[in-house]
C-alpha positions in Angstrom: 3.7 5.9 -26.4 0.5 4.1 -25.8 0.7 2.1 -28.8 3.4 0.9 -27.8 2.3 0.3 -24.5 0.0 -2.2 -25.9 2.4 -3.5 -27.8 4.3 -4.9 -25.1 1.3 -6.4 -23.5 0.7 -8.7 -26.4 4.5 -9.4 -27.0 4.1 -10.5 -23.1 0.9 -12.1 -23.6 2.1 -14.3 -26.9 5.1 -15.4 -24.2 2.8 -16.7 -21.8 1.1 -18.5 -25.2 4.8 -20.4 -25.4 4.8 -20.9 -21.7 1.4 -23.0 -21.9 3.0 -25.3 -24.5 5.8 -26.1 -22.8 4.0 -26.6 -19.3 1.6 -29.4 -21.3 5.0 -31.1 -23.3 6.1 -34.1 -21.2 9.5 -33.7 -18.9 11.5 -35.4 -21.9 10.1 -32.7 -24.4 7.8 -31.4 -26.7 5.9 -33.5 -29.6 6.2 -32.7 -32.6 3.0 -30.7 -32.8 3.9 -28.3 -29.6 7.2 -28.2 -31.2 5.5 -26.4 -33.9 3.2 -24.1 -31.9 6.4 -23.4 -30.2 7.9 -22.1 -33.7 5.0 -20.2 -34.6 4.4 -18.8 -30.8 8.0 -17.0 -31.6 7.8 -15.9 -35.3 4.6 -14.1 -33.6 6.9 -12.8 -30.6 9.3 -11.4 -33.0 6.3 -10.0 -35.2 5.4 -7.9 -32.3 8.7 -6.8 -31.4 9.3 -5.7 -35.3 6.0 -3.5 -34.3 7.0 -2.4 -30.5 10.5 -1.2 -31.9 9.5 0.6 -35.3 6.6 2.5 -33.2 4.0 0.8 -35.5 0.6 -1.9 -35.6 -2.5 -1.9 -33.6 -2.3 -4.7 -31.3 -4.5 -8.0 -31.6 -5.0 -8.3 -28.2 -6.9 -6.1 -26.2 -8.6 -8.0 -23.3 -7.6 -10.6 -21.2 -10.3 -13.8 -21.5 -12.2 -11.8 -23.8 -13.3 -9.7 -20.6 -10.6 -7.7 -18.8 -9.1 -4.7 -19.4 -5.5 -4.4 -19.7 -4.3 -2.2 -16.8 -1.7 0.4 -18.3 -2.1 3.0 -16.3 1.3 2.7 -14.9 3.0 2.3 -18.0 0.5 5.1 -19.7 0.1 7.5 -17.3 1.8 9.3 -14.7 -0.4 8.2 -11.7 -1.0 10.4 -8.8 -3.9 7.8 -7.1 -3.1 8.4 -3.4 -3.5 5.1 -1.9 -1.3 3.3 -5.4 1.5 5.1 -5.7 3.8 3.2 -2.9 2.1 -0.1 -3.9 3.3 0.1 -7.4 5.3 -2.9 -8.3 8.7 -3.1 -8.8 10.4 -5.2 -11.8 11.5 -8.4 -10.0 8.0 -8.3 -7.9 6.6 -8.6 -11.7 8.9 -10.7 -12.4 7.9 -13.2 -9.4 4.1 -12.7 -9.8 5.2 -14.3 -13.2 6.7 -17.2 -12.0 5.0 -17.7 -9.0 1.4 -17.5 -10.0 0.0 -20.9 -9.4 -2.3 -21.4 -6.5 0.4 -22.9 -3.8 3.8 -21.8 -5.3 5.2 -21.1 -2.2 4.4 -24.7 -0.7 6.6 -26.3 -3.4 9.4 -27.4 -0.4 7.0 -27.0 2.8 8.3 -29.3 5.4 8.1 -29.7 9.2 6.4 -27.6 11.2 4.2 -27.4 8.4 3.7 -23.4 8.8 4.7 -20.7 6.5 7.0 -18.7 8.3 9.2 -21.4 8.6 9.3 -22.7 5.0 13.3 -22.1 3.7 12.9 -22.7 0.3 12.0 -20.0 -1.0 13.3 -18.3 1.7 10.1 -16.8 3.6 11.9 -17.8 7.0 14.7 -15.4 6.3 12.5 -12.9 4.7 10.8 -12.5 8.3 14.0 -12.2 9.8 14.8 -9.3 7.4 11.1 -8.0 8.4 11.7 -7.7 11.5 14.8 -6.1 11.3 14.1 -4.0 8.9 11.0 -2.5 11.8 13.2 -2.9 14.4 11.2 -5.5 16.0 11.5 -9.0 17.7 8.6 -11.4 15.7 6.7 -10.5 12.6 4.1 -12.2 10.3 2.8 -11.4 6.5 -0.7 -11.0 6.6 -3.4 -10.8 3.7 -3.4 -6.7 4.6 -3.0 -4.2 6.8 -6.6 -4.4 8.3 -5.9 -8.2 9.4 -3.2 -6.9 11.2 -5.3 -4.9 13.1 -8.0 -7.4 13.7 -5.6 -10.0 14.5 -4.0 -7.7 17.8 -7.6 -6.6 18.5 -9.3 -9.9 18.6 -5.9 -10.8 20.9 -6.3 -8.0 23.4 -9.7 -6.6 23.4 -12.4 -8.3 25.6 -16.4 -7.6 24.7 -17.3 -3.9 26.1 -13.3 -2.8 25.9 -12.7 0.9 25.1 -9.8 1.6 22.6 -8.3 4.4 21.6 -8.1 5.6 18.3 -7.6 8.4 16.1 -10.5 11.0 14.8 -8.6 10.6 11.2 -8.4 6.2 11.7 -9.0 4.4 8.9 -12.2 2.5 8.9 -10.5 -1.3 9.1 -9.8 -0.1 12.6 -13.3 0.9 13.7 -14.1 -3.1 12.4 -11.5 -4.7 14.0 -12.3 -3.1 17.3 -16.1 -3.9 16.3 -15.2 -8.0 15.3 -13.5 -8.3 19.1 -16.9 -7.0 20.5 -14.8 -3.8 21.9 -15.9 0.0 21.3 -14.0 2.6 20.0 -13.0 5.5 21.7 -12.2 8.2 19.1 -9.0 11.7 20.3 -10.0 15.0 19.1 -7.3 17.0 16.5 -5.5 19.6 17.1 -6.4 22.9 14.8 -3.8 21.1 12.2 -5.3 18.0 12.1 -2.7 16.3 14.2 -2.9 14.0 16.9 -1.0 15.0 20.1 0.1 13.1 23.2 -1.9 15.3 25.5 -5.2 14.7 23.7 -4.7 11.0 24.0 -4.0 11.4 27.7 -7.1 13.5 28.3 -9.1 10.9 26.0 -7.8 7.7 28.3 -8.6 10.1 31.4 -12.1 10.4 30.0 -12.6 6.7 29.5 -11.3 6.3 32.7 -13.7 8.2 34.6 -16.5 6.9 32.3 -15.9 3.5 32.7 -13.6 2.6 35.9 -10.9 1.1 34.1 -8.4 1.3 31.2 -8.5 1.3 27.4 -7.4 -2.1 26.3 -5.2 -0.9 23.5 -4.1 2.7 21.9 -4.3 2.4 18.0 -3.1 5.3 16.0 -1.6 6.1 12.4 1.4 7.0 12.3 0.3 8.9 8.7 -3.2 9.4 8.9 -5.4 8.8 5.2 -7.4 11.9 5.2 -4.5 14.3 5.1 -1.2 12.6 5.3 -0.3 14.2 8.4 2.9 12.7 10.5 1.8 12.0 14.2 3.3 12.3 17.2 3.4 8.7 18.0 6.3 8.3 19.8 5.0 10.6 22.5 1.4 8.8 22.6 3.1 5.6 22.6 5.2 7.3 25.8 1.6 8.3 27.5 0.6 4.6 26.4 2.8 3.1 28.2 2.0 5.4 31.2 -1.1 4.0 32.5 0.4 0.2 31.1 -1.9 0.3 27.9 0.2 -1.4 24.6 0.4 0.7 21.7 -0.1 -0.4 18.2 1.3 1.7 15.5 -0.9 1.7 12.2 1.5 2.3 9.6 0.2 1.5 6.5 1.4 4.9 4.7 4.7 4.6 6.6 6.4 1.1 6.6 8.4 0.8 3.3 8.8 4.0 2.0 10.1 6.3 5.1 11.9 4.9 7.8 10.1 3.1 10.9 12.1 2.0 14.1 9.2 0.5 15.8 11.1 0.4 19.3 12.6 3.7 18.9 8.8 5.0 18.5 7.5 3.0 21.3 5.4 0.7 19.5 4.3 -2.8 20.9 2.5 -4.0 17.6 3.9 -2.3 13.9 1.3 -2.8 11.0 2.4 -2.3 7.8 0.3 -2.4 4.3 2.1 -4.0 1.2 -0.2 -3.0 -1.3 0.0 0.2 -0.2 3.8 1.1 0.8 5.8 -2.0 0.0 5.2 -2.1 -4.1 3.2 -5.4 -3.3 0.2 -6.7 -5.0 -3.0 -6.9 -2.6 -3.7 -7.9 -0.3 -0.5 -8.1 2.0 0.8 -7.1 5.1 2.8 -7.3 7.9 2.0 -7.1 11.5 5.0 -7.3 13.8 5.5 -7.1 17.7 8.2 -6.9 20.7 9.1 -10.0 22.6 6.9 -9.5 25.4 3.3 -9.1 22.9 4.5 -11.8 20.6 3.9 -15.0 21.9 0.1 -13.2 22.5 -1.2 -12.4 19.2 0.9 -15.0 17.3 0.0 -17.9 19.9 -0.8 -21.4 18.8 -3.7 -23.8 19.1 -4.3 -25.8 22.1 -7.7 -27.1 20.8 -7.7 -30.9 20.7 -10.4 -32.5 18.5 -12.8 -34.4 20.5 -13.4 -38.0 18.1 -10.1 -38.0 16.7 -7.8 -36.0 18.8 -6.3 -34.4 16.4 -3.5 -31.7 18.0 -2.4 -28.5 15.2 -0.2 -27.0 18.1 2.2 -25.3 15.5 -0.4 -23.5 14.0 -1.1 -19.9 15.1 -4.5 -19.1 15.8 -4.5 -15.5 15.1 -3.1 -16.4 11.6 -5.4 -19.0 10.9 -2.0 -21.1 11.0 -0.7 -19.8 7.8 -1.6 -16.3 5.9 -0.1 -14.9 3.0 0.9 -17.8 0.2 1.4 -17.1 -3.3 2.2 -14.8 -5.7 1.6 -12.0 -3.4 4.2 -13.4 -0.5 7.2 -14.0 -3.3 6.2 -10.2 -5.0 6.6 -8.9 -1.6 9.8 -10.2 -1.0 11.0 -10.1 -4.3 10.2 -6.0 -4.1 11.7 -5.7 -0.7 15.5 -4.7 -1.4 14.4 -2.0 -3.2 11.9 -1.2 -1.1 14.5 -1.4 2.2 16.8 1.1 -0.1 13.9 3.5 -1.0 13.2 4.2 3.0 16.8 5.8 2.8 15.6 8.4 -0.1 12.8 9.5 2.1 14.0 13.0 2.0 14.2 13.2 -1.3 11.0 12.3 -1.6 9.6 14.8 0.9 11.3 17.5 -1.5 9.9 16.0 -4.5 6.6 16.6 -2.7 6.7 19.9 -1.5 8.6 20.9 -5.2 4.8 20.0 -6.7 2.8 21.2 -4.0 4.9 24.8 -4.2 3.7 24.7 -7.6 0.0 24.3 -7.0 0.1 26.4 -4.6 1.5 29.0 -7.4 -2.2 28.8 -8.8 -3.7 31.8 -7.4 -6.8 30.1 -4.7 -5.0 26.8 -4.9 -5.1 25.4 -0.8 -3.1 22.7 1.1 -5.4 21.0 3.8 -2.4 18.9 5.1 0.8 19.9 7.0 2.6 22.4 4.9 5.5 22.3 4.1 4.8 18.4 3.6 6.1 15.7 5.6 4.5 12.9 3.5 4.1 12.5 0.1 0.3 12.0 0.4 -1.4 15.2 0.3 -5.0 16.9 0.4 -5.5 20.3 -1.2 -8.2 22.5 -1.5 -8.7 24.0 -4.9 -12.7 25.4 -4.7 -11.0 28.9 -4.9 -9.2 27.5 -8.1 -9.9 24.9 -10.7 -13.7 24.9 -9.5 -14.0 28.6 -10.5 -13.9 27.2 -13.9 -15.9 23.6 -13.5 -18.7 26.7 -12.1 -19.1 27.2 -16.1 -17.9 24.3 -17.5 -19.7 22.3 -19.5 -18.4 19.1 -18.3 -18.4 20.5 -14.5 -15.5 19.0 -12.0 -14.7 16.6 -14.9 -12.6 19.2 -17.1 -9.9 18.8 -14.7 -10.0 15.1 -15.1 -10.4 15.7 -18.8 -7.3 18.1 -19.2 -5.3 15.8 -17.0 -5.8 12.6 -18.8 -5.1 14.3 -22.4 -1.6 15.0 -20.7 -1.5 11.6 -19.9 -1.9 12.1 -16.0 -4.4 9.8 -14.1 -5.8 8.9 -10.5 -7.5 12.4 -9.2 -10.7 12.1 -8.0 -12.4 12.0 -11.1 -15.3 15.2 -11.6 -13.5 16.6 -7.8 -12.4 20.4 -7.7 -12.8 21.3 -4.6 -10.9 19.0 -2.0 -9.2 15.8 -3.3 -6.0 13.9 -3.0 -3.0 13.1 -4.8 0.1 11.1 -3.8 3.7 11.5 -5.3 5.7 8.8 -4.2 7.5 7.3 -6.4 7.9 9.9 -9.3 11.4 11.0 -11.0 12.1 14.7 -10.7 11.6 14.4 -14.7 7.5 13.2 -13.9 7.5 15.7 -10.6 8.4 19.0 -13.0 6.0 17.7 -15.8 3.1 17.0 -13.3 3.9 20.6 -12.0 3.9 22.2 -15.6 0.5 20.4 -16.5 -1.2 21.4 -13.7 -0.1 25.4 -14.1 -0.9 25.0 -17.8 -4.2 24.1 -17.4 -4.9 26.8 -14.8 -3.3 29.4 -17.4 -5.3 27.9 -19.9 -8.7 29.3 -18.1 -7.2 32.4 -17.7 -6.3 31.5 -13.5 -3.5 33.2 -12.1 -0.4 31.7 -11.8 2.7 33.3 -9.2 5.9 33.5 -10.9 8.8 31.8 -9.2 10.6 34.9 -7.5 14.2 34.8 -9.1 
């Protein structure tokens, strides 16, 4: 399997070989002498393929400019990373990093305003249409991640010395955003689940209130938080939000693209989303999207005016720097994004995927589940200190047997040397991948003599 792995990477590679040719051969067509690479470039090609179909050969090619590693982990391994899994590519977003690699692709047919949401061929101008759409919301942008989504409505809204409220579980991108805007973070307690609830946020803004005279400049939560995958109550913070007139911005990075988010329906005032992480789009991209009345805020445009030459860049937004994400990353996101629009549908059937694994951990006797149980998101943290470290106690290679035993099965992206609490992430995987993940996992524990529950018949 690996081998052949590999294989295809250098039958791919010797393409891009052909594709160098041609891009130095003049419009009218190649000289005789690229005319002849060209003929050898192929009678390699079909070498390879000879070896990729008959299972056989070691390939020539193993690094990238002599220096990089070839990243087959998705074509090698079934990978259970927990912040990759909804960020893996689909075909045609390979297919448009491919063809849309060079520096300024997307700027090919860039005419007036001169700004990137407008540009119609490709068509990024209808591709935010679909966005917001697709969110339920009036104006969106792609942004170079989720976190410049968040820095972009921050540095809008929040004045030096603001409070904002934010989750005990946020992510630390929303700490620094609040931090770049000169603002301080106010941070809600969790519930005994880990959770978030609309009455701790209203007894957090009640706090800040009383400590400071006046109101939080914005409400940030996730709407799946990254410790423990736990679904918030978002639409009823966004309801207490909205209470004492504070906008609510929705951090859904783990959420946008693969379950369904109806930003209005949830109360939101600003959606962030994270391509690379839920939209099977290289990094870094994003999307930040907001209701009519917030728009023209965070997405205004410059009204400087240049003092010696009076230059005027009034269709530029300020918050995006006037234009954000260009390239390869921009056409892979929207090359992904039908599937990625039809995969939201599925969500259920990715939820049982989830808890189908999980139930099988959980079969190894000691085996914990830290998160929500049974799971509402496919990103999970479990406990197994009463488990698999039992055996790393003894182990000659400590925590990292289990990363050992995993990889030999050909299963990557645990915390390496971790066997007490760690994360794993399912989206994504067949049933076919969920039931073999299961069985290696119960193997191994079986293999040092844990116990492992039956399934009650």
């Amino acid at each position: 399997m690996k081998e052949q792995v590999k294989k295809t990477f250098e039958a791919l590679f010797a393409l891009e070989d052909i594709r160098e040719v041609l891009r130095e051969a003049l419009p009218t067509g190649p000289d005789p002498d690229e005319e002849r690479a060209i003929r050898e470039g192929v009678a390699r090609v079909r070498t390879i393929l000879d070896d990729l179909e008959a299972g056989r050969g070691s390939p020539a090619v193993t690094k990238i400019a002599g220096t990089l590693d070839i990243r087959d982990r998705e074509e090698a391994y079934i990978n259970i990373q927990p912040i990759q899994a909804a960020g893996r590519l689909t075909p045609e977003a390979r297919k448009a990093l491919i063809a849309y690699g060079d520096g300024y692709s997307t700027c090919d047919a860039c005419r007036k305003p001169f700004r990137l949401d407008k540009i119609t061929k490709p068509p990024i101008a209808a591709f935010h249409e679909d966005l917001a759409k697709f969110l339920n919301m009036d104006v969106v942008r792609v942004v170079p991640g989720a976190r410049r989504g968040f820095q972009a409505v921050a540095s809008t809204l929040v004045e030096p010395g603001d409070p904002v409220i934010v989750s005990s579980l946020a992510h630390y991108t929303e700490f620094l955003a609040v931090e770049g805007a000169g603002g301080v973070v106010k941070e809600v307690p969790l519930s005994k689940g880990n959770l978030v609830t609309p009455d701790a946020v209203a007894a957090k803004i009640e706090d800040v209130r009383r400590e400071t005279g006046r109101n939080p400049a914005l409400v940030m939560i996730d709407h799946v938080d990254y410790q423990f995958g736990n679904l918030h109550d978002v639409a009823g913070i966004a309801k207490v939000a909205h209470q004492y007139g504070i906008p609510f911005l929705l951090n859904g990075a783990y959420t946008v693209g693969t379950m369904p988010v109806d930003g209005k329906a949830l109360g939101a005032d600003f959606v962030v989303g994270s391509g690379h992480k839920s939209m099977a789009s290289p990094a870094p991209s994003g999307v930040l999207a907001a209701t009519a009345e917030w728009g023209p805020r965070v997405f205004r445009t410059t009204a400087m005016t240049g003092d010696l030459t009076h230059r005027k860049f009034g269709v530029k937004e300020v918050e995006m720097l006037g234009c954000t994400l260009m390239g390869a990353t921009l056409m892979a996101m929207i090359a992904s994004f039908p599937t990625v629009r039809e995969r939201t549908l599925r969500w259920d059937e990715e939820l049982k995927k989830s808890n189908h694994f999980i139930d099988g951990l959980l079969a190894i006797e000691g085996t914990k589940v830290l998160s929500e149980y049974p799971r509402k998101h496919t990103l999970t943290k479990v406990d197994t200190t009463g488990s698999f470290d039992t055996v790393a106690a003894t182990h000659k290679r400590r925590g990292f047997f289990l990363s050992d035993e995993l990889s030999g099965r050909g299963i990557a992206g645990e915390f390496a040397g971790a066997t007490r609490t760690w994360k794993l992430n399912t989206f994504g995987l067949s049933w076919k991948k969920i039931r073999y993940l299961t069985e290696a996992f119960q193997e191994i524990a079986a293999k040092y003599d844990l116990n492992v529950r039956k399934e009650s018949t």
